[in-house]
LUMBA-247743 format. One record per residue (C-alpha): residue in one letter; x, y, z. Coordinates in pm, 1 decimal, always signed. Last residue first. Layout:
<atoms>
+-----+----------+----------+----------+
! res !       c1 !       c2 !       c3 !
+-----+----------+----------+----------+
!   a !        X !        Y !        Z !
...
+-----+----------+----------+----------+
</atoms>
This chain:
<atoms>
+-----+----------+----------+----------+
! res !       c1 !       c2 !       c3 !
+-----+----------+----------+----------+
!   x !  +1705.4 !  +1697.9 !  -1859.3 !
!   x !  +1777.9 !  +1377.2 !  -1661.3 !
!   x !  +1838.0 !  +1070.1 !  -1821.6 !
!   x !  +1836.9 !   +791.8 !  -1526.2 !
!   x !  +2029.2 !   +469.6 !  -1518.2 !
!   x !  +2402.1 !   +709.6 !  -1447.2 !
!   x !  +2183.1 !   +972.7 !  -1233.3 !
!   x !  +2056.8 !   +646.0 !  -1057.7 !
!   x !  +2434.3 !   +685.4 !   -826.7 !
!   x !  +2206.2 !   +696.9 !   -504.2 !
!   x !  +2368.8 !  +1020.0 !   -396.1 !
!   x !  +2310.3 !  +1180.1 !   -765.7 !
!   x !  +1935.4 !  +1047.8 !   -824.7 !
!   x !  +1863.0 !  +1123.1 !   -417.6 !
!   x !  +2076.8 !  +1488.5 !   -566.0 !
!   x !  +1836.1 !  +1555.8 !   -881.7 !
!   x !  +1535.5 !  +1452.4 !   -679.7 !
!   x !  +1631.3 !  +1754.1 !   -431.1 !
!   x !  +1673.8 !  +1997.1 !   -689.2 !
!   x !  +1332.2 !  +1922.2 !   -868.7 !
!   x !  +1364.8 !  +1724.7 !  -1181.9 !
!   x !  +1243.0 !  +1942.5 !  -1492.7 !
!   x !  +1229.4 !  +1641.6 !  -1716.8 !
!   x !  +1292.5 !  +1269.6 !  -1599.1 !
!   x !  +1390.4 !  +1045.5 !  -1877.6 !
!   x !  +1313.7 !   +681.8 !  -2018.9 !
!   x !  +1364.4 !   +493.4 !  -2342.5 !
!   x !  +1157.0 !   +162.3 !  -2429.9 !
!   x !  +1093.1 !   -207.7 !  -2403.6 !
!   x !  +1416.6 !   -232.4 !  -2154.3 !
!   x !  +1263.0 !   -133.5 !  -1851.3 !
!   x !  +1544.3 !    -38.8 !  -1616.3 !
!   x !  +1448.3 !   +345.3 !  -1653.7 !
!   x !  +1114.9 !   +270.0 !  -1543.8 !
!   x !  +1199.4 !    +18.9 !  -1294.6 !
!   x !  +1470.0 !   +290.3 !  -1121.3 !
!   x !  +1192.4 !   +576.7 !  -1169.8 !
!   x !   +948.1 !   +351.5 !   -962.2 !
!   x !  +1190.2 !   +269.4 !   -710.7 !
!   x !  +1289.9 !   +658.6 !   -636.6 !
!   x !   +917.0 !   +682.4 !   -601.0 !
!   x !   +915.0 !   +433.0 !   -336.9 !
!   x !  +1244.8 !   +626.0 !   -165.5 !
!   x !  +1043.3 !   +966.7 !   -145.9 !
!   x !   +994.6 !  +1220.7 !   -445.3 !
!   x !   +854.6 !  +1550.4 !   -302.7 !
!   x !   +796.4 !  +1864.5 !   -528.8 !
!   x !   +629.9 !  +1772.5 !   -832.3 !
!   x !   +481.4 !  +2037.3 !  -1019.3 !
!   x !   +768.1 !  +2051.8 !  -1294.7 !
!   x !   +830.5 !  +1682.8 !  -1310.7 !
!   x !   +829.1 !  +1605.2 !  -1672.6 !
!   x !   +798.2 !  +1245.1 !  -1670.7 !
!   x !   +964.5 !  +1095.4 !  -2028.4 !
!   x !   +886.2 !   +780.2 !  -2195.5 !
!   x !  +1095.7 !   +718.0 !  -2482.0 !
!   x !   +996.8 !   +540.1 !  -2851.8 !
!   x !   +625.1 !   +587.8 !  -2791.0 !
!   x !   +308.1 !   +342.6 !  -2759.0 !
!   x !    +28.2 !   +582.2 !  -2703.8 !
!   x !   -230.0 !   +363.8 !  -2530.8 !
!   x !     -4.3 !   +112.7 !  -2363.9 !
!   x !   +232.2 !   +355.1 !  -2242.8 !
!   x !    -71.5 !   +542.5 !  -2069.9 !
!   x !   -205.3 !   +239.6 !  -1888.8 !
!   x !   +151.2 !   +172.1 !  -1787.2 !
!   x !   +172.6 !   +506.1 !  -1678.7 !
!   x !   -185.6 !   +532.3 !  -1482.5 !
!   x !   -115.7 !   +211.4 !  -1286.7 !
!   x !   +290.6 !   +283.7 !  -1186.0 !
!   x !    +99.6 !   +627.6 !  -1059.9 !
!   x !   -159.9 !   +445.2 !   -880.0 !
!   x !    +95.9 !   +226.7 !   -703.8 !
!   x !   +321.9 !   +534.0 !   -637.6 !
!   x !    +70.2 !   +759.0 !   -510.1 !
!   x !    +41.7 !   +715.1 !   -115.7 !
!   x !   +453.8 !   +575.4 !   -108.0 !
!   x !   +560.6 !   +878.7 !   -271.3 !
!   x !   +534.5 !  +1091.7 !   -610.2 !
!   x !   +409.2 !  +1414.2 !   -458.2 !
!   x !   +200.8 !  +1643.3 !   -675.9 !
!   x !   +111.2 !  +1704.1 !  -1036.0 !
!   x !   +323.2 !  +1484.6 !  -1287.2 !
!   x !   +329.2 !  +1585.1 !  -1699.2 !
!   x !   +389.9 !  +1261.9 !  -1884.7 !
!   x !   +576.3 !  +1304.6 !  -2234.7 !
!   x !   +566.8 !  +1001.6 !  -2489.4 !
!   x !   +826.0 !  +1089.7 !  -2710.9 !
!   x !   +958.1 !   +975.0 !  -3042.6 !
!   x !   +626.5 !   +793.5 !  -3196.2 !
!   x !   +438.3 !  +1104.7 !  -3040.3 !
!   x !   +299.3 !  +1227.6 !  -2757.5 !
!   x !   +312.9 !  +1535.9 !  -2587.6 !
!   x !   +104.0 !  +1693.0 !  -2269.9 !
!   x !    -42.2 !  +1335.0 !  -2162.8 !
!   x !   -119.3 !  +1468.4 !  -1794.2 !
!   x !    -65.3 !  +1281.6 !  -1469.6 !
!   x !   -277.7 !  +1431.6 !  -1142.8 !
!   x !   -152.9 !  +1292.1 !   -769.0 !
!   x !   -466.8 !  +1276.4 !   -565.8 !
!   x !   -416.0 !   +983.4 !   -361.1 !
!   x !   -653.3 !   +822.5 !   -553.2 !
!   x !   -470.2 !   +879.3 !   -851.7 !
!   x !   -623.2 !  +1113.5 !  -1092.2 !
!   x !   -558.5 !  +1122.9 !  -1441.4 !
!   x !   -554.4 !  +1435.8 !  -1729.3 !
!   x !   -584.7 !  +1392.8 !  -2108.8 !
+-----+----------+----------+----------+
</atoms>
């Protein structure tokens, strides 16, 4: 199942389970997307209910300081599990420098 933001970031449902709810991101997660994006996940949560949420990032290359937010409230949402998947490089160090790599599961 594939969503658009009107920004034009893409999430697709590409595993979901009672375990794992897996979210496959297309494009920039930033401050044109992240409303839409909070929109489509919480819409996607509530359709496939799922012990852990988990973004796989593959196709996402830029993650600015709103999209840093969103992960933080994901990962501080208590109703469920969260992890990033396939974090580019430069997510993986705003995670390190910002010390979210000890709230955030990365894989």
């Amino acid at each position: 199942m594939r969503n658009t933001s009107s920004a034009g970031l893409t999430l697709d449902i590409t595993g979901a389970s009672a375990d794992e709810l897996v979210l496959t991101l297309h494009g920039d997660v930033d401050l044109a997307t992240v409303s839409d994006l909070r929109t489509l996940i919480t819409m996607s949560v509530a359709s496939h209910p799922a012990a852990t949420l988990v973004l796989d990032m593959t196709d996402v290359e830029q993650v600015d300081s709103s999209g840093l937010r969103l992960l933080r409230d994901l990962a501080m949402d208590t109703s469920m599990g969260f992890a990033v998947a396939n974090a580019p490089t430069s997510l993986v160090r705003l995670l390190d420098l910002t010390l979210l790599n000890a709230t955030i599961t990365v894989r």
